[in-house]
Every structure is written in C-alpha cells, then in structure tokens.
DRENPA-3360 file (N, C-alpha, C; in nm, 2 decimals, always signed):
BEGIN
1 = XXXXXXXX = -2.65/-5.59/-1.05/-2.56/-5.48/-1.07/-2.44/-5.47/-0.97 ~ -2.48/-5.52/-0.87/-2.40/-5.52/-0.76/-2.28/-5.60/-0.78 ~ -2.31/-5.68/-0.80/-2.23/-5.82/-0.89/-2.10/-5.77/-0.97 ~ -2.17/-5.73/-1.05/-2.09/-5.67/-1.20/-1.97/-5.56/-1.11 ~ -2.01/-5.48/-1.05/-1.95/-5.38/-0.96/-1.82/-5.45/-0.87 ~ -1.86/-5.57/-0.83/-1.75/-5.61/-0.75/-1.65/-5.70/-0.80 ~ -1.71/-5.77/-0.92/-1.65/-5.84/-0.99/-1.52/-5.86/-1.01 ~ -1.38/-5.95/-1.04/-1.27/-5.92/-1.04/-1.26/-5.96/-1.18;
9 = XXXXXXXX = -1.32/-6.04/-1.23/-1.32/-6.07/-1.39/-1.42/-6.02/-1.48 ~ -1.44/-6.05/-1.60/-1.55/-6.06/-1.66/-1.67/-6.16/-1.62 ~ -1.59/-6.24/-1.54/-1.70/-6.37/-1.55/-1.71/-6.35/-1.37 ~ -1.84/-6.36/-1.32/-1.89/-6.38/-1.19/-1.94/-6.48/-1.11 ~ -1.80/-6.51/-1.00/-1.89/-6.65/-0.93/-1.95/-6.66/-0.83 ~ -2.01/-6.75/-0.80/-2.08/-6.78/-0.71/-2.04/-6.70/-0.54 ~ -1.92/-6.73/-0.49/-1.85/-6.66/-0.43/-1.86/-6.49/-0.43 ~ -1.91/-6.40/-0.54/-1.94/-6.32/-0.56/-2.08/-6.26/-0.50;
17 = XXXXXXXX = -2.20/-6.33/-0.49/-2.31/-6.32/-0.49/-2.33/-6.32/-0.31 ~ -2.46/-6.24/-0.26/-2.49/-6.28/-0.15/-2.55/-6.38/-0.12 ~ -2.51/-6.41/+0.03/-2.52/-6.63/+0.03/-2.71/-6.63/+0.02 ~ -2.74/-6.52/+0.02/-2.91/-6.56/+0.04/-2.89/-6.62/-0.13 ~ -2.85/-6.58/-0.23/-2.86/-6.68/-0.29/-2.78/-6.80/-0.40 ~ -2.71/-6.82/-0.23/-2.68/-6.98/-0.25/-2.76/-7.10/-0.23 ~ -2.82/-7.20/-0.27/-2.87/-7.32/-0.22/-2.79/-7.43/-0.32 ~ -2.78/-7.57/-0.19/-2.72/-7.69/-0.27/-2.82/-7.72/-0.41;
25 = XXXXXXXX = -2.81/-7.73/-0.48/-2.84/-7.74/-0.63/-2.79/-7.91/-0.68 ~ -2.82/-7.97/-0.82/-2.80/-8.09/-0.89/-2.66/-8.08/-0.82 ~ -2.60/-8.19/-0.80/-2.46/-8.27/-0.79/-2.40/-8.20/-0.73 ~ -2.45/-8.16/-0.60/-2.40/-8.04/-0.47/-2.33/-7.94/-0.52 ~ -2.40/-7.87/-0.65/-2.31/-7.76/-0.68/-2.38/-7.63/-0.64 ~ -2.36/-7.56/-0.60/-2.42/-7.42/-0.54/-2.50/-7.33/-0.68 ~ -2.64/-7.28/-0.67/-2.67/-7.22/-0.73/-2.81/-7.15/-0.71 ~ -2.78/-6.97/-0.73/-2.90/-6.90/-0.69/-3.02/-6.97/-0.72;
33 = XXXXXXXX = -3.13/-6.91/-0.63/-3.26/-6.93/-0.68/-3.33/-6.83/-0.72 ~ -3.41/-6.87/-0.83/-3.46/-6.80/-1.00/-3.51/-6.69/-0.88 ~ -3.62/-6.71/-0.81/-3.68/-6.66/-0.74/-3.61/-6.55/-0.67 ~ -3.54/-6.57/-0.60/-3.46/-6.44/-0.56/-3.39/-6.34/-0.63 ~ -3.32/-6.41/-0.76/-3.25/-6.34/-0.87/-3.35/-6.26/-0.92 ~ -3.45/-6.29/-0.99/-3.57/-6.22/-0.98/-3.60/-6.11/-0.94 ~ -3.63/-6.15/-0.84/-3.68/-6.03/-0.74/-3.58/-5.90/-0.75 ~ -3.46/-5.97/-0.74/-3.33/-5.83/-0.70/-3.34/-5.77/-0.79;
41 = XXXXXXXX = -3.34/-5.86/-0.99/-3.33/-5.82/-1.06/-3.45/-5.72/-1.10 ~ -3.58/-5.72/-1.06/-3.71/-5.67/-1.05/-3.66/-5.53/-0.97 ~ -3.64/-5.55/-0.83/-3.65/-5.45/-0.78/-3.55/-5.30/-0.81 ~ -3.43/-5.36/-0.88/-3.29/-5.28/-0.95/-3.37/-5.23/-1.09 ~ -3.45/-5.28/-1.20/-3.47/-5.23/-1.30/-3.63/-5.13/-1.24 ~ -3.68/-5.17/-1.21/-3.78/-5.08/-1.15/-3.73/-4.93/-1.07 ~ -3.65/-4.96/-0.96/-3.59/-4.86/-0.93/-3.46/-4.75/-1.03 ~ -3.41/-4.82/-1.12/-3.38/-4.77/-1.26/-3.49/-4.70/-1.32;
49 = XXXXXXXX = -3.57/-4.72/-1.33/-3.67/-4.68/-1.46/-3.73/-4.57/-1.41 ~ -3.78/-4.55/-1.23/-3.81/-4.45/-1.18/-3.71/-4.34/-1.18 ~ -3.58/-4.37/-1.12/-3.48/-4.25/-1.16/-3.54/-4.17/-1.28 ~ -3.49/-4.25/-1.38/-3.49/-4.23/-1.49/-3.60/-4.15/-1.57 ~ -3.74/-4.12/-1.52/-3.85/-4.06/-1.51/-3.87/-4.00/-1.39 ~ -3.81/-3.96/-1.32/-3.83/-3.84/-1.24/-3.94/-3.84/-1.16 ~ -3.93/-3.96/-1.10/-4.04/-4.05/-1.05/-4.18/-4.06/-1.05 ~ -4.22/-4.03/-1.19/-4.37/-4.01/-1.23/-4.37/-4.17/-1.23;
57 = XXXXXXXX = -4.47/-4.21/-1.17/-4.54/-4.37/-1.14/-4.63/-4.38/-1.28 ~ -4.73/-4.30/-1.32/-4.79/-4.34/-1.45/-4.70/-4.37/-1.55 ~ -4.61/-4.29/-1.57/-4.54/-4.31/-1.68/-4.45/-4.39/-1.65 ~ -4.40/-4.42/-1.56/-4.30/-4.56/-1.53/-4.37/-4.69/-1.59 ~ -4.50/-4.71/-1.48/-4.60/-4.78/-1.49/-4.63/-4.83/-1.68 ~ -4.67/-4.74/-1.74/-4.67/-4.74/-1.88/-4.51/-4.80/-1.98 ~ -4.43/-4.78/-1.91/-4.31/-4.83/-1.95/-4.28/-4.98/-1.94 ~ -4.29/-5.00/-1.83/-4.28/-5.12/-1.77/-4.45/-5.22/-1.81;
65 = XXXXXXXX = -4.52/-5.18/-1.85/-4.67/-5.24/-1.91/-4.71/-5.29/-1.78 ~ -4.74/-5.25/-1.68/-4.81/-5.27/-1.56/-4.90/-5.20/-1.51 ~ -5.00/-5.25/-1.43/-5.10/-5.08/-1.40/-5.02/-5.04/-1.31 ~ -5.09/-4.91/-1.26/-5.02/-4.85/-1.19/-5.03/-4.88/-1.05 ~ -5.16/-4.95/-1.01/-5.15/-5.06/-0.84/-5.04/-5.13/-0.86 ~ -5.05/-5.22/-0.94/-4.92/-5.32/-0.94/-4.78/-5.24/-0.93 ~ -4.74/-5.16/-0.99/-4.63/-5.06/-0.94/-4.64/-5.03/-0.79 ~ -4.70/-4.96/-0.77/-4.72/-4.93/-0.62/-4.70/-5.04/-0.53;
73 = XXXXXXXX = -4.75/-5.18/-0.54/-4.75/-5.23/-0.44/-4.55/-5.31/-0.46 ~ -4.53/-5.33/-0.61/-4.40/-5.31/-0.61/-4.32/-5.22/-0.54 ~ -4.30/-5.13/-0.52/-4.27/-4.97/-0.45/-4.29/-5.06/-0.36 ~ -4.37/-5.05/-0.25/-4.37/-5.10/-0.13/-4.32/-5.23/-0.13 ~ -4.28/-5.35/-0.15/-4.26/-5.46/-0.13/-4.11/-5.41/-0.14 ~ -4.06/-5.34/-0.24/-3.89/-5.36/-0.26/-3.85/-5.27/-0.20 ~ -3.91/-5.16/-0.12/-3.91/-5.05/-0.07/-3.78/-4.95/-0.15 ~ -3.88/-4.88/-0.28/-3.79/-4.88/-0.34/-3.83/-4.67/-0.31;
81 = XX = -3.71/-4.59/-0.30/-3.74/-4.53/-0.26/-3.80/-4.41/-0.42 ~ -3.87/-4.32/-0.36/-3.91/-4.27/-0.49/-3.93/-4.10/-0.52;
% end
C-alpha cells in the first residue's frame, strides 16, 4: 500500500520498495522476496479487515477463514494494533 502511495507512475520500481526487500536475484537483477512481500502484504490486509470490523477478532477471524488462535498469534507477530 505503501508503494502505491509513493509511487510517481502507475508502474512501481524496485527503487520504490524498502531495501529489506531487495536481494540479488537471476542475472543480478534485484528482486523482493515472496517471503517478505507476504508477510507485509498479510500483515496490511489483516490490519485492514480489523479496522473494518471494529476490531471484533471472531468475526475478523471468520472472514479471513482462520481460527481465532491463528489470528491472535498474527496480531502479535505483526503487532498489529487493535
């Protein structure tokens, strides 16, 4: 989301992103890792979805098809405030 926000074009480069996810990649070309994009991308739609429910965790939890531990320990890991 961040990305998109700072963006000067429609299209977003590398240069854009924070270096945690840059690594040398095929034919020394720079490119995030899934792993991290993930995660940020995880931790932004999750913290979306609770806004967006008024931070009831069951019903988040039910939205997102996860029990509700697995939410929680999300919450904690991304320290996503709530």
């Amino acid at each position: 989301e961040r990305a998109v926000v700072i963006a000067d074009d429609e299209l977003i480069t590398v240069d854009q992103l924070p270096e945690r996810f840059a690594q040398p990649g095929i034919h020394g070309r720079v490119s995030p890792l899934l792993k991290d994009a993930h995660e940020e991308f995880e931790a932004a739609y999750i913290q979306k979805v609770v806004a967006e429910n008024g931070g009831d965790k069951e019903l988040v939890s039910k939205i997102l098809g996860i029990d509700l531990s697995t939410l929680y320990r999300k919450i904690k890991k991304y320290d996503i405030r709530c």
